[in-house]
Every structure is written in C-alpha cells, then in structure tokens.
PAKOLZA-712103 format. One line per 5 residues: their letters; for each residue x, y, z of C-alpha. Coordinates in steps of 0.2 Angstrom, whole numbers, plus 5000, padded with zeros to 4 digits. Layout:
REM PAKOLZA-712103
a) X/Y/Z ~ ...
This chain:
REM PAKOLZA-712103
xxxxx) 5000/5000/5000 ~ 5009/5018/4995 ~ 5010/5029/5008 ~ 5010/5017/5023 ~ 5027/5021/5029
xxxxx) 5020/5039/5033 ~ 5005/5033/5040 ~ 5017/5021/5049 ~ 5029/5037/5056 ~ 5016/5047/5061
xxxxx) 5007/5033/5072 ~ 5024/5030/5081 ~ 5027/5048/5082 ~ 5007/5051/5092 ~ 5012/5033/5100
xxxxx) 5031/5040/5106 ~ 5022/5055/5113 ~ 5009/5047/5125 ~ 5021/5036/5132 ~ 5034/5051/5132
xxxxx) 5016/5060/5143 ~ 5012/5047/5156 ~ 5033/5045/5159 ~ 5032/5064/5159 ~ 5018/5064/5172
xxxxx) 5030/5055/5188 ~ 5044/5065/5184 ~ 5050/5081/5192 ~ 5057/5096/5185 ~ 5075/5092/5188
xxxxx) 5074/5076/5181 ~ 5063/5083/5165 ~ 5080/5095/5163 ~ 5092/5082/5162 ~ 5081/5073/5150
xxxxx) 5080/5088/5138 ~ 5098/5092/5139 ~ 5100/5071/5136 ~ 5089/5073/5121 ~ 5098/5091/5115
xxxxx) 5115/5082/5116 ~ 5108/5066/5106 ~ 5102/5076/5093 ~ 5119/5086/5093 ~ 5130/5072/5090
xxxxx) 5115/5063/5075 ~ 5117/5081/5066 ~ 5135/5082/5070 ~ 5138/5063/5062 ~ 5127/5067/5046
xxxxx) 5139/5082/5042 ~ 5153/5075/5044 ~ 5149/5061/5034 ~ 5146/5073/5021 ~ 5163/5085/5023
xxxxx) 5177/5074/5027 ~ 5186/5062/5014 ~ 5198/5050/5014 ~ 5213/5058/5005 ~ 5227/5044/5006
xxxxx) 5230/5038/5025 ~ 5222/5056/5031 ~ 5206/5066/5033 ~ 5202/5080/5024 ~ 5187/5092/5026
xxxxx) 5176/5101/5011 ~ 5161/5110/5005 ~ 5163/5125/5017 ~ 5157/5136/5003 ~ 5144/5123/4999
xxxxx) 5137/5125/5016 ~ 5139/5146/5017 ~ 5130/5148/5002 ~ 5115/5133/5005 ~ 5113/5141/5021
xxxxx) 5115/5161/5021 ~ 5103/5160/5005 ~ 5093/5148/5014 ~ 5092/5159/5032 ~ 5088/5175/5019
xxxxx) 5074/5167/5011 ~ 5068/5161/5028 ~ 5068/5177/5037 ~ 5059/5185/5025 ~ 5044/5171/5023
xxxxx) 5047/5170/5043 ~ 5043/5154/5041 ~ 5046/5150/5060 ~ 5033/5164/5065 ~ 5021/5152/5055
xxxxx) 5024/5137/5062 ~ 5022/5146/5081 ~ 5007/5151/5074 ~ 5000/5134/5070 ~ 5007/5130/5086
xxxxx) 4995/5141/5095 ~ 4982/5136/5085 ~ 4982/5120/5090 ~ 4988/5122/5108 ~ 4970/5131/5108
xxxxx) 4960/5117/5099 ~ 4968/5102/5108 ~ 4962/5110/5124 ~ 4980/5113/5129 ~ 4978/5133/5131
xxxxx) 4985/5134/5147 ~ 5004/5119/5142 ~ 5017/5135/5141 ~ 5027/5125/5133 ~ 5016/5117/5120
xxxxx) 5023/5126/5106 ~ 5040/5125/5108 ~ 5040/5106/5111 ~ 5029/5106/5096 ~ 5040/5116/5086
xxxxx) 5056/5110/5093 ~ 5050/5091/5087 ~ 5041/5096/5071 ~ 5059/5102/5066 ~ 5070/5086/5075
xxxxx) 5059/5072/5065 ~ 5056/5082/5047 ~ 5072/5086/5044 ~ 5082/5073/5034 ~ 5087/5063/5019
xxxxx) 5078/5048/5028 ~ 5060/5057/5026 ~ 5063/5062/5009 ~ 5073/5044/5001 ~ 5061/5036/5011
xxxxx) 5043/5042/5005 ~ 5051/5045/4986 ~ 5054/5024/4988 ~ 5036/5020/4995 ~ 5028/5033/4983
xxxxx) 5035/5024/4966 ~ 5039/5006/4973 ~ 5028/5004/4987 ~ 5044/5001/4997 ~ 5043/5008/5017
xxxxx) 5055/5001/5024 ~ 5064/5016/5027 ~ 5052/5026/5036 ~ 5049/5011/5046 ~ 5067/5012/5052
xxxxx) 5065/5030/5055 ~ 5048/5026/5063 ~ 5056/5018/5077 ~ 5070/5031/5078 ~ 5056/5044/5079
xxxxx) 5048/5036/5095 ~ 5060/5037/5106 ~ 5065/5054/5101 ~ 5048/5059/5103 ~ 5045/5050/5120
xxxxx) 5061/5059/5127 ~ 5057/5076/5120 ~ 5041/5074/5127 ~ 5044/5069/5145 ~ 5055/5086/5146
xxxxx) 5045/5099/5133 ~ 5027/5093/5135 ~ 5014/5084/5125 ~ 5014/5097/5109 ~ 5030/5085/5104
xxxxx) 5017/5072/5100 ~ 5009/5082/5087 ~ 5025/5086/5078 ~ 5014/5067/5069 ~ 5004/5082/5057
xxxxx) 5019/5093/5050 ~ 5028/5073/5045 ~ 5011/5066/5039 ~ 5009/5083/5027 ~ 5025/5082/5023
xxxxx) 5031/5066/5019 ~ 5014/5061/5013 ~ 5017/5076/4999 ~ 5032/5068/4994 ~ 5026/5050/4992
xxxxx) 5011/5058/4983 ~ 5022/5068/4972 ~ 5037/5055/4973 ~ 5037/5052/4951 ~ 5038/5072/4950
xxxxx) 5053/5073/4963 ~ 5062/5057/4961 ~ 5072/5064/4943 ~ 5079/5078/4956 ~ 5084/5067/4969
xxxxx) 5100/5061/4960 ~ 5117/5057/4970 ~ 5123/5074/4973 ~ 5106/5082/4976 ~ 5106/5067/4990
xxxxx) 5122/5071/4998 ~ 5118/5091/4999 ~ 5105/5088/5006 ~ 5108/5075/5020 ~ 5123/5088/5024
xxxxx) 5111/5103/5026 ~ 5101/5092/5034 ~ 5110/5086/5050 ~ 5119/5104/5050 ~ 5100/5110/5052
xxxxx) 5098/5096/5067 ~ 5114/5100/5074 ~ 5106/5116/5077 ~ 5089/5111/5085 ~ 5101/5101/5097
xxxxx) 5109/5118/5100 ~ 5092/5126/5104 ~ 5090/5109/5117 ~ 5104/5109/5126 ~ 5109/5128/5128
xxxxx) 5091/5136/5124 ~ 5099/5149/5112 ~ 5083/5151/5100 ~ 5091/5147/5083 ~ 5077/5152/5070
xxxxx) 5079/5134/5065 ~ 5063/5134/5053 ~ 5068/5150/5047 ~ 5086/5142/5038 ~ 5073/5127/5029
xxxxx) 5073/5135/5014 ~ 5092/5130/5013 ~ 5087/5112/5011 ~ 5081/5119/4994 ~ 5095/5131/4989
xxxxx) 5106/5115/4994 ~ 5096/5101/4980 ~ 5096/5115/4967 ~ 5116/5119/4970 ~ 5119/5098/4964
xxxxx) 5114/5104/4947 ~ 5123/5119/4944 ~ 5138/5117/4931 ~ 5152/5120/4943 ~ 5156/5113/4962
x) 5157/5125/4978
C-alpha cells in the first residue's frame, strides 16, 4: 500500500508522545531538565555525524574536510529566504492554533515542544529517500526504520518539553505524505549529489535544533529550511562549491 510508511511514522510519532506523557507525568522538573539536555546532546551528535559524513574524505591515509562554501551559500541564501517568509513565526502560529483546539491553552510550553519536534523528525534525507521509495515502489522500509527512531525521540522530548511534541505526527504526515504523493515528479531531482547536499544541510540544520535543546539559544531553525532547497538545486549547477 503507497503511503503506509507515513501513515506508519506518524502513528509511532502520536504513540512516542503518550508514552513520552504518562513518563512525563511522575517525573520532576529536575529530572525533566536532564532529560531535555539528554535529548539536545543526542540530537547534537545525530546532526554532527550526518555532516561529517558529508565533509570529510579520505585523502590517502588522512582526513580532509570540504564543502565550506557549499554550506555558506546553502545556508546564508537559505536563512535569507527564511527570514523574509518568517517561516518560524508560521509554524508558532500553528502552534497556537492547535495548543487552543487540543484543549492545551494553558501547556506554556506546548509550542515550543511542538516546534522543537516538528523540526528534529522532518528534517532529513531519511524522510525524503524514504517516501520517494514508498511513493513509486511501494517500498517503506525506510520510514519504518526512521519510525522507530522517531519514537523514542519523541518520547524523550516529550517527558521534558510537554505533550505538543506528540503532534509534531501532522507537519511529517503533510510532509512526507506530499512527497510519496508527488514522489514520480521529485524522484528525477533526487539524484546522488542532490542526495548528499541535502543529508549535509540536513544534519547541519539538526545539529542546530540540538543547540536550541541543550543551551536554549533560539536558533530560528525553521527559518534556515529553505536551505534544504538552495542545497538540492546547488547539485545541478555546472560548477562545484
């Protein structure tokens, strides 16, 4: 059945989040920290490992990093692009919005843990490859592996930032289900290189919603999205950053 790895992702995602709740519930507020800052330095290190993954090569017997002007140009046109669109200010918005219809009016920190997870499990080649393979072959065994990854990402982040990390299930529903609806149209973009750029701006991108976790500096992480874009459409032009 197309689009059962999304439907799959999503369901883990809501699941991950009630247990992450009813954990939540007999925990203190110290212990609520530590986990938040445990989850922040998880994501650090997943974003970290993806970039590097993508910048350093094997040059004889040593390392050698690249694409630093890749990544300037990916992101500063991407943060640009952002800022202006504010797309962050549009997903607070939605936030509230369903802080308000969920009955969660009075959860202060509903839209942060909404935002904050929204950004952790969308972000990725994984989402993409994966629903482009269940869109066109039928194929979700990728989401299913990032399914399970998701739960207990969610259930962390939710014992520390609060139940609106269990809804972070629509923005990955929408999005991934777009892809797998649209995966014939997008699957001739996705080549090698388009893939690579974009894993790298990927985990940068999460590296940066673990900063956010662990040091509570507010990176306008939703605003920088648009470099995911900037960084596909850079694989094509004629020349290598």
């Amino acid at each position: 059945m197309v689009g059962l790895g999304t439907i799959i992702n999503s369901a883990a995602i809501v699941v991950g989040g009630v247990f992450g709740h009813l954990f939540g519930k007999i925990l203190n507020e110290r212990i609520q920290d530590s986990l938040q800052k445990a989850s922040g330095v998880c994501v650090l290190f997943i974003g970290i490992a993806g970039a590097m993954e993508g910048m350093l090569k094997l040059s004889g017997s040593s390392l050698s990093a690249g694409r630093s002007m890749f990544i300037v140009a990916s992101i500063a046109l991407g943060a640009l692009v952002g800022e202006i669109l504010n797309i962050e200010h549009g997903f607070e918005r939605f936030g509230e919005w369903l802080k308000i219809k969920t009955g969660n009016a009075k959860d202060k920190s509903f839209v942060e843990g909404f935002v904050t997870a929204s950004l952790t499990v969308c972000i990725g080649a994984m989402a993409v490859v994966g629903s482009i393979k269940d869109g066109i072959s039928g194929d979700y065994s990728i989401l299913v592996t990032k399914a399970i990854l998701d739960l207990i990402i969610i259930m962390v982040m939710t014992c520390s930032l609060g139940k609106g990390c269990a809804f972070s299930a629509i923005p990955v529903a929408v999005f991934q289900g777009s892809i797998t609806a649209l995966a014939r149209l997008i699957k001739p973009l996705m080549t090698d290189s388009a893939l690579a750029n974009l894993s790298l701006v990927g985990s940068i991108l999460i590296f940066c919603v673990g900063v956010n976790l662990v040091w509570e500096k507010k990176i306008k992480v939703a605003n920088l999205l648009p470099s995911l874009i900037f960084a596909v459409a850079i694989a094509f032009l004629p020349f290598d950053l």
